[in-house]
C-alpha positions as CSV (number, residue, x, y, z in Angstrom):
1,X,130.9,-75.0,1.4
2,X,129.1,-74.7,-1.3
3,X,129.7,-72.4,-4.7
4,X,126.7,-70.5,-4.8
5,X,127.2,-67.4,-6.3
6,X,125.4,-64.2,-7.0
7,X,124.7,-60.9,-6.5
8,X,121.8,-57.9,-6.0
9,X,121.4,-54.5,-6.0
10,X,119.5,-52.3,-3.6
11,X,119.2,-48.6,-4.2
12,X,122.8,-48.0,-4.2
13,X,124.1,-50.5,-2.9
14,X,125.4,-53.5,-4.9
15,X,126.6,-57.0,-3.1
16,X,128.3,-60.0,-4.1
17,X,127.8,-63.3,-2.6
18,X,129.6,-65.9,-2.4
19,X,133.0,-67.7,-0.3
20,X,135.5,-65.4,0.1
21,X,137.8,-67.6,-2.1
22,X,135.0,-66.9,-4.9
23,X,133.5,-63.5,-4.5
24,X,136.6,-61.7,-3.3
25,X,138.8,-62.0,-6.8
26,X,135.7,-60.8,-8.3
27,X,135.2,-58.3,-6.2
28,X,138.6,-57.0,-7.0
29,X,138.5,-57.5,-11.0
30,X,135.7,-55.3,-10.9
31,X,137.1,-52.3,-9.2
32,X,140.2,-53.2,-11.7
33,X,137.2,-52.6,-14.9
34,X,136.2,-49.3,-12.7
35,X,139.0,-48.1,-13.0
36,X,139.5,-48.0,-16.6
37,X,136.3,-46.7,-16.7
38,X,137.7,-43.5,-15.4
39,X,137.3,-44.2,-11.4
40,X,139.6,-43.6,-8.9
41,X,139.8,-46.7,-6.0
42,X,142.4,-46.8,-3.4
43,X,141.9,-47.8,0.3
44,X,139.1,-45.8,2.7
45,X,140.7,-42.5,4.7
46,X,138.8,-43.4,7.7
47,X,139.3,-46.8,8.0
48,X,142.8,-46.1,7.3
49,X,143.0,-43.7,10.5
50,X,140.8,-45.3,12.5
51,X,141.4,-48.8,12.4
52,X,144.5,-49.5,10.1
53,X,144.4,-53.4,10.8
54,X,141.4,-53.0,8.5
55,X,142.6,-51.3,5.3
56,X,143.5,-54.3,3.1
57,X,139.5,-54.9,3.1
58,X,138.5,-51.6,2.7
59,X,138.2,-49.2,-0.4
60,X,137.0,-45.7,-1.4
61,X,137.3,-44.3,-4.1
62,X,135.1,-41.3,-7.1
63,X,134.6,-40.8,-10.4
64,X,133.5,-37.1,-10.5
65,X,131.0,-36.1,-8.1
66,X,129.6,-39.8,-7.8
67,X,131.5,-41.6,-5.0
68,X,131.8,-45.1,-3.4
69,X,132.6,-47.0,-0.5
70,X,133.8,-50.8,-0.7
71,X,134.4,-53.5,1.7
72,X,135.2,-57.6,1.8
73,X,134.0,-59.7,4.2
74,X,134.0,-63.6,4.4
75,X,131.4,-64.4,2.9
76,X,130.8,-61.9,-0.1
77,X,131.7,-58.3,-1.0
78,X,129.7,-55.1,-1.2
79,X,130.2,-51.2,-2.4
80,X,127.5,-48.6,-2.4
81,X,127.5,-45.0,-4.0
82,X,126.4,-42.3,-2.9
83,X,127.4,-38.1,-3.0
84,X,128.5,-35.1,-0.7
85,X,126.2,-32.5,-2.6
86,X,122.6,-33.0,-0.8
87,X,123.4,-34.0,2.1
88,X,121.1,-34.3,5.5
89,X,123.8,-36.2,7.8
90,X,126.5,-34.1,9.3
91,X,128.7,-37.0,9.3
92,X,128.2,-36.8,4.8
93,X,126.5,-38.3,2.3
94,X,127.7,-41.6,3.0
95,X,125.6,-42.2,6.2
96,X,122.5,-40.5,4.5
97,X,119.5,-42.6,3.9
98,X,117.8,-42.4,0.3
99,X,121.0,-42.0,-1.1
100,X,119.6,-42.1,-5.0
101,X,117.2,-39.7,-4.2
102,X,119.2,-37.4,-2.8
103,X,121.5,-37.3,-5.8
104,X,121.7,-34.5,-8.2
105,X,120.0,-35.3,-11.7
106,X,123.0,-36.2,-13.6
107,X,125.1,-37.6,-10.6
108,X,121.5,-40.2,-10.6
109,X,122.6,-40.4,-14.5
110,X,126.1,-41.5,-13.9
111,X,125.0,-44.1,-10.8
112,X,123.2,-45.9,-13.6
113,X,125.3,-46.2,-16.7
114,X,127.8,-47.4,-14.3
115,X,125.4,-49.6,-12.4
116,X,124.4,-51.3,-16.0
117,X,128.7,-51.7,-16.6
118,X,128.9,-53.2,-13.2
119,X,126.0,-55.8,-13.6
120,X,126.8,-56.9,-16.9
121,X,130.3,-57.6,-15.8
122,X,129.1,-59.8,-12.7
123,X,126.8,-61.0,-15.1
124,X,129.8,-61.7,-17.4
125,X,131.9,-63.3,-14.5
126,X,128.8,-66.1,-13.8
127,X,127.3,-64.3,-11.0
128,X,123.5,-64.8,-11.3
129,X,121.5,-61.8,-10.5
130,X,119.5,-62.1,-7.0
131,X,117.5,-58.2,-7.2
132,X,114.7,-57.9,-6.3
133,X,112.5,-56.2,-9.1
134,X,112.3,-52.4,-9.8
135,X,108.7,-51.1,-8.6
136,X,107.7,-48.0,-9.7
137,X,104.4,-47.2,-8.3
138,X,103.2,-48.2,-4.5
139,X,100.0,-50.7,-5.6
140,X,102.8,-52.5,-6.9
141,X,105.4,-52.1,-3.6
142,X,102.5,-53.4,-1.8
143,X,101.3,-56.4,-3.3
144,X,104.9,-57.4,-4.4
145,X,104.9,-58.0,-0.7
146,X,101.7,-59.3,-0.3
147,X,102.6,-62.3,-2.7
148,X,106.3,-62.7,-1.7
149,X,106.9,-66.6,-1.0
150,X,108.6,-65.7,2.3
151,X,104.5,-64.6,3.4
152,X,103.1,-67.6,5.1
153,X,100.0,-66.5,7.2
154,X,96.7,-65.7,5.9
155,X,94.8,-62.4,5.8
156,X,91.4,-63.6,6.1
157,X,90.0,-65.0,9.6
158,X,91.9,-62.2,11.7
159,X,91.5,-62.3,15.2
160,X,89.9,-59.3,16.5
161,X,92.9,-57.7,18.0
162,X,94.7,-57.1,15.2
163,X,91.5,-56.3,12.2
164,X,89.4,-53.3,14.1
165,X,90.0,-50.0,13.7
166,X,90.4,-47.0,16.8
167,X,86.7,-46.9,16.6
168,X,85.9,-51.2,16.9
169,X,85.1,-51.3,13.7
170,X,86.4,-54.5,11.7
171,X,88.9,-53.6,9.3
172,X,89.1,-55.5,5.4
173,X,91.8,-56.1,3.0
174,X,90.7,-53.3,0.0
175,X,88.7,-50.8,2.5
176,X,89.3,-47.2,2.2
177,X,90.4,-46.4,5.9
178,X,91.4,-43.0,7.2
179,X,94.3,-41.7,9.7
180,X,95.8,-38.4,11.1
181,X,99.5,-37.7,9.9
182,X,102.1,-36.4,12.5
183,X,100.6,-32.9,12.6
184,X,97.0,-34.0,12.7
185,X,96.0,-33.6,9.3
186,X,93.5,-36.1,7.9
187,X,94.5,-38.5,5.5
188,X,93.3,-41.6,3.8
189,X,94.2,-44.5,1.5
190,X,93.2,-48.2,0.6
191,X,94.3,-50.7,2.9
192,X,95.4,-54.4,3.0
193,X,96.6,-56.3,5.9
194,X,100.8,-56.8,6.7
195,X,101.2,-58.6,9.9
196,X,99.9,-58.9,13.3
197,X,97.8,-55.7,13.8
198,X,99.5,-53.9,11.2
199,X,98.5,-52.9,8.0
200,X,99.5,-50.9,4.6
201,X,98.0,-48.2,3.7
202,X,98.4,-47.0,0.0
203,X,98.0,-43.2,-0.2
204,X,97.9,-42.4,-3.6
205,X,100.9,-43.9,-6.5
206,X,103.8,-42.5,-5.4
207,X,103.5,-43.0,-1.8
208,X,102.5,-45.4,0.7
209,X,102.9,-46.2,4.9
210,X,102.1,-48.8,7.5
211,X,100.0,-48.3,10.4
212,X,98.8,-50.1,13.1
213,X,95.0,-51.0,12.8
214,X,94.2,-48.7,16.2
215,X,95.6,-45.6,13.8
216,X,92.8,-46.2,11.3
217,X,89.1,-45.0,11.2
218,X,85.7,-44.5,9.2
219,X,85.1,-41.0,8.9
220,X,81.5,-40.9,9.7
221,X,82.1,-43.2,13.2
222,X,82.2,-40.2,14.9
223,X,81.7,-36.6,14.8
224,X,85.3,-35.7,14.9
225,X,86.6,-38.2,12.6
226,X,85.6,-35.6,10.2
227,X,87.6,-32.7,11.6
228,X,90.2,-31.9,8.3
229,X,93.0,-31.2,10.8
230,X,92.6,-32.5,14.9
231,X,95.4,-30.5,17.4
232,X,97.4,-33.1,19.0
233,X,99.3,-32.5,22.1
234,X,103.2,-32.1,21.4
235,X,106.6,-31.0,22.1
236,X,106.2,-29.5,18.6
237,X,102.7,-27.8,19.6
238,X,103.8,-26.6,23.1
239,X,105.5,-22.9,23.0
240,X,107.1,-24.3,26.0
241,X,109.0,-26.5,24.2
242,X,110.5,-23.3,22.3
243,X,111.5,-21.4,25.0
244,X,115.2,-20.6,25.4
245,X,116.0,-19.5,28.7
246,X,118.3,-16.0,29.2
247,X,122.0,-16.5,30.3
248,X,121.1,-14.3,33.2
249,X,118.2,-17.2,33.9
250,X,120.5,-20.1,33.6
251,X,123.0,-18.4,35.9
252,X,121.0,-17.6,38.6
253,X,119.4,-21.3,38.9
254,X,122.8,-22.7,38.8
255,X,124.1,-20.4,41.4
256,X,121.1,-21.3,43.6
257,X,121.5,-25.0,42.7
258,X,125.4,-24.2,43.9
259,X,123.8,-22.4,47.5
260,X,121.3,-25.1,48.1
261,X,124.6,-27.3,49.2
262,X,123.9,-31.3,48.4
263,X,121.0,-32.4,50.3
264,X,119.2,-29.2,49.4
265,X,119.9,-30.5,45.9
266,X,118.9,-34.1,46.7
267,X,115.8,-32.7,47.8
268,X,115.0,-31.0,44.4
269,X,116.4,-33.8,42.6
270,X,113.7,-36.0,44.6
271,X,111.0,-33.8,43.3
272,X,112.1,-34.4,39.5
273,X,112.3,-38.3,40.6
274,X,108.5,-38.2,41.9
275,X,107.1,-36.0,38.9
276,X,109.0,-39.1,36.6
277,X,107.3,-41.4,38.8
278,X,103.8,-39.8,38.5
279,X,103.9,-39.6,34.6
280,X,105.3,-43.0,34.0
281,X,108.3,-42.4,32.9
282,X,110.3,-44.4,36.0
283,X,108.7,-47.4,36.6
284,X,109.7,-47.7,40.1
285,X,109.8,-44.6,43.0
286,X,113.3,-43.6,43.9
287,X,114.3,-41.2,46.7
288,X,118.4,-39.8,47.3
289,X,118.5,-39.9,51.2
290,X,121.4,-39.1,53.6
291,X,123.0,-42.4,55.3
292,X,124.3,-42.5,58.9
293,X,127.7,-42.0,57.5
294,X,127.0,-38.7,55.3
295,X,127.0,-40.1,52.6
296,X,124.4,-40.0,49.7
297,X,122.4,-42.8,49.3
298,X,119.4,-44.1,47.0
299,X,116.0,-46.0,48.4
300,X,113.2,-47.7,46.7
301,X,110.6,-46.1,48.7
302,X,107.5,-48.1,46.5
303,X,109.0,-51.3,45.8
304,X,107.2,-54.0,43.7
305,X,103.7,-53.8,44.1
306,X,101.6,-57.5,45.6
307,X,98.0,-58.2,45.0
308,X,97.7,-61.4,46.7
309,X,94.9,-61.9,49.1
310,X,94.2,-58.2,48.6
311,X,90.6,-56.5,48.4
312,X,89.9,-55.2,44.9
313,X,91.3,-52.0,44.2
314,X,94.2,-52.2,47.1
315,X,97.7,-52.0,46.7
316,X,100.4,-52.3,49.1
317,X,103.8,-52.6,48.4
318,X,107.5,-54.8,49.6
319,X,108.9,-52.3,52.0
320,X,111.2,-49.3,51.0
321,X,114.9,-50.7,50.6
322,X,118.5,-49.3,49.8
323,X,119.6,-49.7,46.6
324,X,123.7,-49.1,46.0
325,X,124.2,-45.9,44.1
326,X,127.7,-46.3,42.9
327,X,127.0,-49.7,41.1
328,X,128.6,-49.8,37.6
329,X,125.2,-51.8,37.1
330,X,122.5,-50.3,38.5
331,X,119.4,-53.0,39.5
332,X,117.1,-50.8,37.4
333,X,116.1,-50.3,33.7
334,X,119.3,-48.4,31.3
335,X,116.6,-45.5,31.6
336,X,115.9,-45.1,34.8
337,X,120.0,-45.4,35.3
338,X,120.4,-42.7,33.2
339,X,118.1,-40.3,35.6
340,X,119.5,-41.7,38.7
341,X,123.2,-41.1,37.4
342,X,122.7,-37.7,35.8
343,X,120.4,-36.5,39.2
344,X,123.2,-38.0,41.2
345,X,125.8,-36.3,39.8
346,X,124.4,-32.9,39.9
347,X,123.4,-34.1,43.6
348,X,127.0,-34.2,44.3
349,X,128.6,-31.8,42.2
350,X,126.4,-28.8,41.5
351,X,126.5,-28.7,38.0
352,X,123.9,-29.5,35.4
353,X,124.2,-32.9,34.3
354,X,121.2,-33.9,32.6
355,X,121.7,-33.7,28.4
356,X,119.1,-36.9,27.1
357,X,117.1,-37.2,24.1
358,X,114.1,-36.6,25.7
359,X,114.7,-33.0,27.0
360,X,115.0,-31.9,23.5
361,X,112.8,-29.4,21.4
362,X,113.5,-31.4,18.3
363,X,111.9,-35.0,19.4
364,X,108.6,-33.6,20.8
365,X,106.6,-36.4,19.2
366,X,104.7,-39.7,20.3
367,X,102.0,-40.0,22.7
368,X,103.8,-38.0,26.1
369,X,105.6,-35.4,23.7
370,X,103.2,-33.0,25.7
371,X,105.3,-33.9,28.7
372,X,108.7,-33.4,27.7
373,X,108.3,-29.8,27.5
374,X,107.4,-29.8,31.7
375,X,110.1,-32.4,32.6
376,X,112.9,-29.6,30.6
377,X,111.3,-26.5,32.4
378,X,111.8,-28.3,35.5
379,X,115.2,-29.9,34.9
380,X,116.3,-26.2,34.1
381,X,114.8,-24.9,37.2
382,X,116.8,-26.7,39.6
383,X,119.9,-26.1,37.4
384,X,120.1,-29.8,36.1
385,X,119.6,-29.7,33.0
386,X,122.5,-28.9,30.5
């Protein structure tokens, strides 16, 4: 293999490259010079409990308040930094994103004299250096990537599909387009084209985003372009989406979940399937039914729909059929499994079952937010939902 050599840092992450039976003892030379500049390095605590067969390639290790994590891999090394004072994952600092700018002033202080140590000793050690350039403002973010080698399609001559805005209008590299943010205020910034029907949009120096060209508008297209802030339907929006049911409320739907027996559950559980259905959520319709032996079982009652040698505008569908519910694979979509084996298990047991991302307050966002609110409320009224 070859002897190429080198390394780069990212935020606060710095990685060697090279063959193993290169980058490694340099890997582990510079930890020694860390050390005698005042760090401590020893193996990582959780790699140590959790997988032990691991430690000899693992390291951890602090110099004050500014701490590291190292590992060795075959075909280069890396460590990154990072601290456990500001700190928005409740798993710590070290699976935080941003991790310089979440760092106290002088813990960002320390990161960089011992950065500069670090790369002048790779540098020293006849690693050549493979970062990509410090950018301070976004114009220069932007067309850092707009003139990166890697960028081999042209800007100009878009098809339609991917240059005009919400409103048809054709969008060009340099315009001043304008947007709503999540909450629906307006925004605006200069734009210039990324890839397919995306585009950067440079909101003032400090800051800038990516849209897609439907996001983006002229103000005067139409008369509520213009509106400073436009209401959007959300979970966020939706008061629904902030109620908290009583204790007393939560006991008495799961004691009449409890009454209802199991095919008085299948049937509410059948009514959450066809509201899913309706909304678009399950691509396919799905009913629990009782089998000749007792048993609970699952149909397709609208199975893929045909068009062939239909009249415009009619749809028929295969006929309904049976569909094993006790699969370890279900024939269906990971997400319609996971409302099939949540409904089923409350089916069967009586308890609330149904705990997914989508029934929380916290993610009402995207373009059926509005919806999640409805789907919780109902989820809770059958005593389903967790």
């Amino acid at each position: 293999m070859k002897e190429n050599k080198n390394f780069a840092v990212r935020e606060t992450n710095i990685t060697v490259r090279g063959d193993k039976e290169i980058s490694h003892p340099i890997f582990l030379r510079m930890l020694e010079m860390m050390r005698g500049r005042g760090f401590t390095v020893g193996s990582d605590p959780r790699i140590d409990r959790d997988y032990a067969i691991l430690s000899k390639d693992h390291f951890a290790g602090s110099k004050g308040d500014l701490l590291f994590i190292a590992d060795k891999y075959n075909t280069g090394a890396r460590i990154e930094f990072y601290q456990e004072i500001n700190v928005e994952n409740r798993n710590g600092g070290r699976y935080d994103f941003n991790k310089f700018k979440k760092m106290p002033y002088l813990i960002q202080k320390r990161f960089l004299v011992e950065r500069k140590h670090i790369e002048d000793f790779l540098l020293h050690e006849g690693l050549s250096c493979d970062s990509d350039p410090e950018l301070k403002t976004s114009y220069d973010k932007v067309f850092h990537k707009l003139n990166e080698p890697s960028r081999h399609w042209r800007s100009d001559n878009l098809p339609d599909y991917n240059a005009l805005d919400k409103d048809g209008v054709r969008i060009s590299n340099g315009e001043v387009k304008y947007f709503r943010d999540r909450k629906g205020v307006l925004m605006r910034g200069t734009v210039y084209h990324n890839i397919n029907n995306m585009w950067w949009v440079i909101i003032n120096k400090d800051h800038y985003t990516n849209m897609a060209a439907f996001e983006l508008f002229d103000l005067l297209t139409k008369p509520e372009n213009c509106m400073r802030k436009l209401s959007k339907r959300s979970g966020h929006h939706n008061p629904e989406s902030r109620f908290v049911p009583s204790e007393e409320n939560l006991k008495n739907w799961k004691s009449s979940a409890k009454q209802a027996g199991r095919f008085g559950r299948a049937d509410l559980a059948n009514r959450v399937l066809a509201y899913l259905y309706e909304i678009n959520w399950m691509s396919r319709k799905f009913e629990f039914i009782k089998k000749e032996n007792g048993r609970l079982g699952l149909v397709e009652t609208e199975g893929n729909p045909y068009f062939m040698g239909q009249r415009i505008g009619e749809r028929k569908y295969d006929p309904p059929q049976a569909v094993k519910l006790y699969s370890r694979n279900l024939p269906m979509s990971s997400t319609e499994a996971s409302w099939i084996n949540g409904l089923r298990d409350y089916v069967t047991g009586g308890k609330p079952t149904i705990s997914r991302w989508f029934c929380e307050d916290r993610n009402g966002e995207g373009g059926q937010a509005y919806l999640w609110p409805e789907v919780r409320e109902r989820l809770l009224h059958i005593g389903a939902h967790v």
